[in-house]
C-alpha positions in Angstrom: 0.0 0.0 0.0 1.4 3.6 -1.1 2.2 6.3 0.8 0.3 10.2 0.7 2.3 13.3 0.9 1.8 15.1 3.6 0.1 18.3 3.6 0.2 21.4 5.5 -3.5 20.7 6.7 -2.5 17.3 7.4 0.0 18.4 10.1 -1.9 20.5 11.4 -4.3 18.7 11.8 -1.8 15.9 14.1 0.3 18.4 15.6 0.1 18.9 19.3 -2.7 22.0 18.7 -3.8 23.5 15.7 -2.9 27.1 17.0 0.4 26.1 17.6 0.8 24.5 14.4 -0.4 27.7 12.6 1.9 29.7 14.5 5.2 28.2 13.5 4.3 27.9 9.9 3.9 31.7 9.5 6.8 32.4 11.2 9.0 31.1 9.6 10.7 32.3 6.2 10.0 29.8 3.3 13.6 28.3 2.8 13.0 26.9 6.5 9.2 26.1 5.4 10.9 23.8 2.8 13.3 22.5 4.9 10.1 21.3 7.5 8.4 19.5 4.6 11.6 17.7 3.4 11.9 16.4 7.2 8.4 15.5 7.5 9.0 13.1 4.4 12.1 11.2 5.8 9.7 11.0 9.0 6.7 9.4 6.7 9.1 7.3 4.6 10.8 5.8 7.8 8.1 5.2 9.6 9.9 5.8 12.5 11.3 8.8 14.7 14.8 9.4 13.4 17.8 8.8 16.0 20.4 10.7 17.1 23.7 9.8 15.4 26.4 9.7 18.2 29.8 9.6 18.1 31.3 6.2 19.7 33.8 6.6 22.4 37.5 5.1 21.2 37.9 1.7 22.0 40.1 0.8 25.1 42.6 -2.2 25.7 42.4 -3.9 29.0 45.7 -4.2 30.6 46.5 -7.7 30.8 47.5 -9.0 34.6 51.5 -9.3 34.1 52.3 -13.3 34.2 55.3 -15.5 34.1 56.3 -18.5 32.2 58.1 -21.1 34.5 60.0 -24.5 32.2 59.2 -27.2 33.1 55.6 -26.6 35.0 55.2 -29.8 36.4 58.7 -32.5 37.6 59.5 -35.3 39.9 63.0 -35.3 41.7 64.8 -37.6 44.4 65.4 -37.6 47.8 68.8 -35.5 47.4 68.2 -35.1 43.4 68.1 -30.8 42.4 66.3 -29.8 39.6 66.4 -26.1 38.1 63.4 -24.3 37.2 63.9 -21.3 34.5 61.7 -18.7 35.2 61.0 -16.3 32.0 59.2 -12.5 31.9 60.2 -11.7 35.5 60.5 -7.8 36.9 62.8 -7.6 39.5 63.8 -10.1 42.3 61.6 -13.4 42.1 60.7 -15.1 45.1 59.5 -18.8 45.9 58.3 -20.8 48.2 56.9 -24.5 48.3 53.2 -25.1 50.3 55.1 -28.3 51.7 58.4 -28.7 53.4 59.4 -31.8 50.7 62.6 -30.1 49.4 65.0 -27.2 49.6 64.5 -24.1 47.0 67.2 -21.3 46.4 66.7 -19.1 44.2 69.9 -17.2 41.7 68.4 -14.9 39.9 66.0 -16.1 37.1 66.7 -19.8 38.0 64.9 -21.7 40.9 67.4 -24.5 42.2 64.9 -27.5 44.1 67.2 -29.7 45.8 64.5 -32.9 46.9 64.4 -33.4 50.6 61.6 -36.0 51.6 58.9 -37.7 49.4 55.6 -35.8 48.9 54.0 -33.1 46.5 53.8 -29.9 46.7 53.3 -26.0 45.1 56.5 -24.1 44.2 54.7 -20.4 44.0 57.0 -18.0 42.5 56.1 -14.4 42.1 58.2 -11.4 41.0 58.5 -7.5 42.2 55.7 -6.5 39.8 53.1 -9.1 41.3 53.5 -11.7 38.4 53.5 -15.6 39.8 53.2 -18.7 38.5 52.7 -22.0 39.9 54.8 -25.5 39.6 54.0 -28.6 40.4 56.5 -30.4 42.5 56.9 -33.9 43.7 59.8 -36.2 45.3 59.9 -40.0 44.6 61.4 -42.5 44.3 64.1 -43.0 40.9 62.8 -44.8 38.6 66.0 -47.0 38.8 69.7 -47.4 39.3 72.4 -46.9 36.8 75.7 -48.2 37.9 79.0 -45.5 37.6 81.0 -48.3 36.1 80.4 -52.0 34.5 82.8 -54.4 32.8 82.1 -56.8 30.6 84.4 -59.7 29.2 83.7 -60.5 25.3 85.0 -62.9 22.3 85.9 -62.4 18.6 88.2 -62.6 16.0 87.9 -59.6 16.2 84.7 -58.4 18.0 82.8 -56.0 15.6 81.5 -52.7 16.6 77.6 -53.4 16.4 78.7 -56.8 18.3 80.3 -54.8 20.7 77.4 -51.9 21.0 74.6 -54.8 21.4 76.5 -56.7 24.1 77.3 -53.5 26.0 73.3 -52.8 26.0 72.4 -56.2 26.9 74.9 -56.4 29.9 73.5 -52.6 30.7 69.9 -53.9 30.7 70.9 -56.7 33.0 71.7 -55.2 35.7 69.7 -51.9 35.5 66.2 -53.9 34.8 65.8 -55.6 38.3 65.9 -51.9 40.1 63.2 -50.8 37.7 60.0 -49.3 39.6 57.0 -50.1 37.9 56.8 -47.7 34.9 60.5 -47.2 34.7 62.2 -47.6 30.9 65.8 -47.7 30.0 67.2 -45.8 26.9 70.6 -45.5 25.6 71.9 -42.2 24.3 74.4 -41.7 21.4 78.1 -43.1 22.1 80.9 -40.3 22.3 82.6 -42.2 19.4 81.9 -45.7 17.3 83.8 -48.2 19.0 86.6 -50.1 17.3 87.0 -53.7 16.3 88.3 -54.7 19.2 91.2 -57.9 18.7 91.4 -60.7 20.8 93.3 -59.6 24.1 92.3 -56.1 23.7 90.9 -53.6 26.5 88.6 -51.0 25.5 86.7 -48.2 27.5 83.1 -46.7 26.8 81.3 -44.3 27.9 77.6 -44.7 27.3 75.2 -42.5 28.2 72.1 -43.9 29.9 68.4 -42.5 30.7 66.2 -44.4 33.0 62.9 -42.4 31.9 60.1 -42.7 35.2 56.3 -42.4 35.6 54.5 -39.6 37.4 55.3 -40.4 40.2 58.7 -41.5 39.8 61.7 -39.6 38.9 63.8 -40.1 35.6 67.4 -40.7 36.7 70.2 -40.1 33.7 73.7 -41.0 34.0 77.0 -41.9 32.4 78.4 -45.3 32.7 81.8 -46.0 31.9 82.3 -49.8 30.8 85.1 -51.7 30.3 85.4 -53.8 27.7 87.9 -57.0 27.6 88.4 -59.5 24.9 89.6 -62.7 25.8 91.2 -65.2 23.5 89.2 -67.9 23.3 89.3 -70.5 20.5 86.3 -71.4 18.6 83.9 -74.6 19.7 81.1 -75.1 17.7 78.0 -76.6 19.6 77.7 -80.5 19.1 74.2 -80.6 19.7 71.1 -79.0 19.3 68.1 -77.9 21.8 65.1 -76.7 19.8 62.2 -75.1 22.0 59.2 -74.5 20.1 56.8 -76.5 22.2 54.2 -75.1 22.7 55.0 -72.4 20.5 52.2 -70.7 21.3 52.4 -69.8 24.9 49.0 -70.3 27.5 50.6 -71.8 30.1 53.3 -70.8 32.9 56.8 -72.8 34.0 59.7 -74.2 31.9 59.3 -74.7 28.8 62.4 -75.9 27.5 65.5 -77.3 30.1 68.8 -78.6 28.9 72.4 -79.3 30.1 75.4 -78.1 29.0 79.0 -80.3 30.1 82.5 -79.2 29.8 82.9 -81.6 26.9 79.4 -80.7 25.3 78.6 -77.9 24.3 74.9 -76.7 23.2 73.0 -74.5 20.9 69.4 -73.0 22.3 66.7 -72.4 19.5 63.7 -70.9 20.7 60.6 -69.6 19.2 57.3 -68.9 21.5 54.5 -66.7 20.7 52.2 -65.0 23.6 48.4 -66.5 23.2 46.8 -64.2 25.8 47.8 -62.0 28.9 51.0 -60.4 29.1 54.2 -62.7 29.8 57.7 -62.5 30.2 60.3 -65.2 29.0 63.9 -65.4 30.6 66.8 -67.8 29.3 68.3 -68.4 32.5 71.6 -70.5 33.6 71.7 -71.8 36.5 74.5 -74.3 37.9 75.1 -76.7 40.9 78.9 -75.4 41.1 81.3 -72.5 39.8 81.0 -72.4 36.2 82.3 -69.9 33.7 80.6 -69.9 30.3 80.6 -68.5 27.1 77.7 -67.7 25.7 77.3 -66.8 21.2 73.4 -65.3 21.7 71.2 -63.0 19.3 67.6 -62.5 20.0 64.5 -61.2 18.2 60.8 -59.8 19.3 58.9 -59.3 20.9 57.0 -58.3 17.6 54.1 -59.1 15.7 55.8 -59.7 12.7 57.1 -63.4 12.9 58.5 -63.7 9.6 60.8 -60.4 10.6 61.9 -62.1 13.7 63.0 -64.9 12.2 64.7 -62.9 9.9 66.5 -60.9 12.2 67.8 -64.2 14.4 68.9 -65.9 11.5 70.8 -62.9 9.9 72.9 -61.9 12.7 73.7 -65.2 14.7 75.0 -66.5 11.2 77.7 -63.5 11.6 78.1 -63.8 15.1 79.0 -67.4 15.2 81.9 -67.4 12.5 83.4 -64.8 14.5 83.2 -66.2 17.9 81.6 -63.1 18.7 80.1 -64.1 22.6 80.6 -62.8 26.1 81.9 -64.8 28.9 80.2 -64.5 32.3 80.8 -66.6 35.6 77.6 -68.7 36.8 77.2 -70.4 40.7 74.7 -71.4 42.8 73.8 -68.2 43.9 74.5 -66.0 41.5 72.3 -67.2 38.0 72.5 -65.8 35.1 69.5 -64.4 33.3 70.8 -64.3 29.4 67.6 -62.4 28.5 64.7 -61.6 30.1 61.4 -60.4 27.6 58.0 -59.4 27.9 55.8 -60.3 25.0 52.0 -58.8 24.7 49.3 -61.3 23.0 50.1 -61.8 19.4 53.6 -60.9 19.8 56.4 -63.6 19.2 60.1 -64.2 20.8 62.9 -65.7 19.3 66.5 -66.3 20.0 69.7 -68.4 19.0 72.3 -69.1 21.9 75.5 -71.1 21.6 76.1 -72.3 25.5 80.0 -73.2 25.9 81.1 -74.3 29.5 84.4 -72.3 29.0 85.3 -74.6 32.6 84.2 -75.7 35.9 80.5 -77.4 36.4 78.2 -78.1 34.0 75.3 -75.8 33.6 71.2 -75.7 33.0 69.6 -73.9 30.2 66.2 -72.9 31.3 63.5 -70.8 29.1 60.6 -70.0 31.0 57.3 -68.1 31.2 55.7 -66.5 33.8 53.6 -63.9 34.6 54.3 -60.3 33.2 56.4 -58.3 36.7 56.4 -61.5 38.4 59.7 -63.5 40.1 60.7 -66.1 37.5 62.5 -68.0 40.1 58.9 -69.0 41.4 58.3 -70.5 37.8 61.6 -72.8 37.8 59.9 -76.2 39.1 56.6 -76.5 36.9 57.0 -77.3 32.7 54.5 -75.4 30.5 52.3 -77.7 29.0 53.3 -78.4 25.2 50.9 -78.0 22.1 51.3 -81.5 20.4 53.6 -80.7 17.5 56.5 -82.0 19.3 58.5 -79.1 18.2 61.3 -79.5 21.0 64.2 -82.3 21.4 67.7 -82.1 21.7 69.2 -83.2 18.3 72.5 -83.9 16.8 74.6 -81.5 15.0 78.0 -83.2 14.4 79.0 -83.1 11.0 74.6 -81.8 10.4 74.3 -79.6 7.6 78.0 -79.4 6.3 78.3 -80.5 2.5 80.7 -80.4 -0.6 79.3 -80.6 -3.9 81.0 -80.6 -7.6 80.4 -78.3 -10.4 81.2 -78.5 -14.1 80.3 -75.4 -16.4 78.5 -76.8 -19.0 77.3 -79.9 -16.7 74.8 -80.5 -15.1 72.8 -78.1 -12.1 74.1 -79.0 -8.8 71.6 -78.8 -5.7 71.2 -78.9 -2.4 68.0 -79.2 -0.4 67.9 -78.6 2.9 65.0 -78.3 5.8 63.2 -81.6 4.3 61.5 -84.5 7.0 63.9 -86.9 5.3 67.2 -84.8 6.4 66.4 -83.5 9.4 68.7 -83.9 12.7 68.6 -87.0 14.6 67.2 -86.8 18.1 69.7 -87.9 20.7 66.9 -89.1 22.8 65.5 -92.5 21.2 61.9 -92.8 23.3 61.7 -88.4 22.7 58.5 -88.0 19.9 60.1 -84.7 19.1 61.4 -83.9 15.5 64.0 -80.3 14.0 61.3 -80.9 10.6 63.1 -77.7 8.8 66.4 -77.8 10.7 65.5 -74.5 12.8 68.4 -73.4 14.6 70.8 -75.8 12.1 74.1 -73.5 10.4 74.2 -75.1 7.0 77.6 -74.8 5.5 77.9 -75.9 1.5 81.0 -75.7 -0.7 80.8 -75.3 -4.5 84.0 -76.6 -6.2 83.2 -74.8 -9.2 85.3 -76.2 -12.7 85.2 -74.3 -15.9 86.9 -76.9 -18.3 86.3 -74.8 -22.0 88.2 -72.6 -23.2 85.7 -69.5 -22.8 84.1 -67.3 -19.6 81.3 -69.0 -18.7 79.0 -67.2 -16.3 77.1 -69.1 -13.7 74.4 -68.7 -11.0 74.1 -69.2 -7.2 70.5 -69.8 -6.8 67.1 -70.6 -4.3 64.2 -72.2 -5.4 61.2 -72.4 -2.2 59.3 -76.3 -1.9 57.6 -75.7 1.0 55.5 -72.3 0.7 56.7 -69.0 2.2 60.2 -68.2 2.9 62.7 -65.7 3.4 66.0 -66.5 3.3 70.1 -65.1 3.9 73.1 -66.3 2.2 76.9 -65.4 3.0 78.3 -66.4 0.0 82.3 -65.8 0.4 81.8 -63.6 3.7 79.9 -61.8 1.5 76.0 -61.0 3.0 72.7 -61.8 0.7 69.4 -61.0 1.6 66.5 -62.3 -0.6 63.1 -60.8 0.0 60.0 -63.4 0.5 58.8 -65.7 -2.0 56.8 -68.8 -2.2 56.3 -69.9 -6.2 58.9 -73.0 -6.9 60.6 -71.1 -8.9 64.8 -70.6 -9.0 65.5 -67.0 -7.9 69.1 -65.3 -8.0 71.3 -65.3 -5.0 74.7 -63.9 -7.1 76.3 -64.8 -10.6 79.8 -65.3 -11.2 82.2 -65.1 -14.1 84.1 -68.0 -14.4 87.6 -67.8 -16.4 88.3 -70.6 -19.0 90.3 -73.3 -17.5 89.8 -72.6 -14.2 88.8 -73.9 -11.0 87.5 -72.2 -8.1 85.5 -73.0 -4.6 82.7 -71.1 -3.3 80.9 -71.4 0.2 77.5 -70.6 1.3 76.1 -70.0 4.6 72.1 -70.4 5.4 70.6 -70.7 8.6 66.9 -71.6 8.5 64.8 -68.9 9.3 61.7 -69.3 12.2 58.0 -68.0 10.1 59.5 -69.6 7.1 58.2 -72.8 5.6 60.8 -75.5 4.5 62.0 -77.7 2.3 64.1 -75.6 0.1 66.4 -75.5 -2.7 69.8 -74.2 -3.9 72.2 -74.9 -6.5 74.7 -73.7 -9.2 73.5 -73.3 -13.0 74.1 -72.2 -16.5 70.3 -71.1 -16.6 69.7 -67.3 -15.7 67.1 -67.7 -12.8 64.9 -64.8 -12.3 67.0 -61.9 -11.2 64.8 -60.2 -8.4 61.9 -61.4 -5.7 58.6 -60.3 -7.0 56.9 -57.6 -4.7 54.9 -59.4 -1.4 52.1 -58.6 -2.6 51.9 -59.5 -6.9 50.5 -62.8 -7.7 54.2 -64.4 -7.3 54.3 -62.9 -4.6 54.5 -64.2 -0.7 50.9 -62.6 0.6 49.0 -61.9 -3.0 45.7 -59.7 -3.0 43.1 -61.8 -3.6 41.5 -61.3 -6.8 37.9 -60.5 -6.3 34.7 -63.1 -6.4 33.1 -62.5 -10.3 29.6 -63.9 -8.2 28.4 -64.6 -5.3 29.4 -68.2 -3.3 27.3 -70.4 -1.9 26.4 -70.6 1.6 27.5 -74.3 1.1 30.9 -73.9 -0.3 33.6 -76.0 1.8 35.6 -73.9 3.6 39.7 -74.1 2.5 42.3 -75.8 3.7 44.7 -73.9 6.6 47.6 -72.3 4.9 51.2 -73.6 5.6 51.6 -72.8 9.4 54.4 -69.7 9.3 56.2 -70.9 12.5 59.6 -73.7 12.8 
């Protein structure tokens, strides 16, 4: 609906009286008659009184209450343990003081030195000249555990390697610092000042490794340098005339032993074990134990706890077939009251443990090798008399290994392949004990040494191939081929694969060895040999239709409810 002008008459006739109304419109001049009418529009068209513009007052900034900043805000100290508190924005002197009497505060300038006196929490409130304060939260506990000033350590090798030498000093470190552990409490190991050398038999070496013992709220981190020395002794190389394989049961519900053994002066042992955790939290120790004074030396690597079996397995094989050439070990002094816990793991559920350990008794009395589980935190020495229940694959024994596993074979260029299968039911280590059901089917924790005497009788090169070829499903697989170190990736197809090729010169003769340890998550027999025939030259990736784990290839319809389900895969375990 449309607005009407206004009129004179009009406003008249709504003004507050119609005399007064008159009145101011004869008064005034027509310029400011004008100007009336043009504000009595913008009234009309508004609909509205107009408002009073106003100016707005400029905005003000509230002063912010001064503050400081206080690093760290929140730390636990010892009994006797300082720790400095930096204290940043400050005006002026600071002050402190705690709300409880647990420790000692000075404070030098911008730096608050707490010096724990007794265990408790408390505030430190600091504040400065200005009124700025901050609070920190302060508590005294106990350290989260002990790291010793100095260690030593007595090793083997010819020489002893670096990484030998930097995985042995951890181990011994985690020895002796994991029993004073407070629940919570974790050990890492900081960067060395220097790479250690190899070190030669007789040698005497000195480290310095830095060590952080990392605690829980209410524990306090403890950090240290420990010096360790480092002695080589000369010890000739024995290798282990029998075998004790532990994989029963491999997967672990039970608590106790689950593998024992005895190691003599004049027989000395390999341990091969391989246990996966089937439900709460455990931890497994390889413990030596001995009714006398013994002094041993032990060859040991060990894997997990992971997941990932086949990596595991991997990782045991790899490094114990470098280890053991080298007589890389440590010797350590065992008696009736002082075991010795080689390694003690926990493993969640799901996750698996494995382990090579060549057990020499170096002299005095004989020794036991015990693994056992038991629960997660708990004392294992209450676990020592009761044996773990085994799962029926009689994975366990003690086998054999004198002259096991060592072969020669003959090569021709131009002749026939030559092969050597290893890790078959056929060929696997005899078990000492006649009335023992247990069987080593894949030769787990056997060292297979084979020799290629390698001829090239014509008058031209001739290049020939090292090569694997998988029987039994899945595997993964090292070689040192002439101290050199060859890793193939995982493959399953029966199909021959390249380890290395060599150029042989005409009339010439040559020998080649190879080294191969069977690996635990791998499936066995398998195959290796010389040939004239190029294998393939790389593993396929894990997951192409070679491969060890291939996609599945997608259903083109629907299965039947009825369909038979499919056989169990080749179990991944020794």
């Amino acid at each position: 609906m449309s607005k009407r002008w206004p009129t004179s008459n009009t406003f008249a006739q709504t003004g507050p009286s119609r005399r007064c109304s008159k009145r101011v419109f004869t008064s005034i001049g027509r310029r400011r008659k004008l100007a009336a009418f043009i504000a009595l529009f913008a009234f009309a068209s508004a609909g509205a009184p107009a408002r009073a513009q106003t100016t707005p007052l400029p905005a003000t900034t509230p002063t912010p209450a001064p503050f400081l900043v206080a690093q760290p805000v929140s730390f636990t100290l010892t009994v006797g343990g300082t720790r400095d508190v930096k204290i940043l924005g400050a005006s002026g002197a600071l002050s402190a003081q705690l709300s409880s009497p647990i420790a000692q505060v000075n404070v030098d300038q911008s730096t608050i030195h707490v010096i724990g006196a007794q265990l408790g929490s408390a505030t430190l409130h600091v504040s400065d000249q200005a009124g700025a304060s901050v609070d920190v939260q302060v508590r005294v506990g106990l350290p989260a555990g002990t790291i010793p000033a100095t260690l030593s350590l007595t090793v083997t090798g010819s020489p002893a390697e670096p990484a030998f030498l930097v995985r042995q000093i951890q181990g011994a470190l985690d020895r002796v610092i994991r029993p004073t552990l407070v629940a919570g409490g974790s050990i890492a190991y900081g960067p060395l000042g220097h790479d250690p050398q190899p070190l030669q038999p007789d040698g005497v070496a000195t480290i310095a490794v830095p060590v952080t013992v990392a605690g829980s709220e209410d524990t306090a981190t403890v950090t240290g340098i420990v010096t360790v020395s480092v002695t080589n002794m000369a010890l000739a190389a024995v290798p282990p005339s029998v075998l004790f394989y532990d994989d029963d049961p491999e997967y672990v519900s039970g608590l106790g032993v689950l593998f024992r053994g005895t190691v003599t002066p004049e027989r000395s042992a390999r341990l091969y074990y391989y246990h996966d955790d089937l439900n709460l939290p455990k931890d497994v120790a390889i413990v030596i134990t001995s009714a006398g004074d013994s002094q041993v030396q032990l060859i040991d690597v060990g894997g997990g706890p992971d997941l990932d079996v086949m990596s595991v397995g991997h990782l045991v094989s790899k490094v114990f077939m470098q280890a053991e050439p080298r007589n890389e070990g440590i010797v350590t002094n065992v008696s009736p009251a002082a075991p010795f816990v080689l390694r003690n793991t926990m493993m969640l559920a799901g996750e698996l443990v494995a382990g090579a350990v060549d057990v020499r008794v170096v002299g005095g009395a004989p020794v036991t090798v015990s693994v056992i589980a038991y629960p997660a935190g708990d004392d294992w020495h209450k676990y020592m008399a009761g044996f773990a229940a085994p799962d029926g694959h009689d994975r366990h024994g003690t086998f054999d290994l004198g002259g096991f596993g060592i072969q020669a074979l003959a090569y021709s260029a131009g002749g026939p392949d030559a092969t050597y299968t290893y890790g078959t039911r056929d060929t696997s280590p005899r078990n000492i004990d006649t009335t023992d059901a247990g069987r080593d089917f894949g030769d787990y924790g056997v060292i297979h040494r084979v020799t290629f005497d390698i001829n090239n009788p014509g008058n031209t090169p001739q290049t020939i191939y090292l090569y694997e070829k998988p029987l039994g499903g899945v595997v993964r697989s090292t070689f040192i081929v002439d101290g050199q170190v060859k890793e193939l990736g995982c493959v399953r197809v029966p199909q021959r694969y390249q380890i290395m090729a060599y150029t042989m010169p005409p009339q010439q003769q040559a020998a080649s060895t190879v080294i191969t340890m069977t690996e635990g998550g791998s499936n066995y027999p398998l195959e290796i040999g010389m040939t004239a025939t190029a294998p393939l030259p790389t593993v396929p990736p894990q997951s192409a239709p070679d491969g060890c784990f291939p996609k599945p290839t997608p259903s083109p319809g629907p299965v039947p409810s009825n369909t038979p389900s499919e056989e169990p895969s080749p179990s991944s375990s020794p």
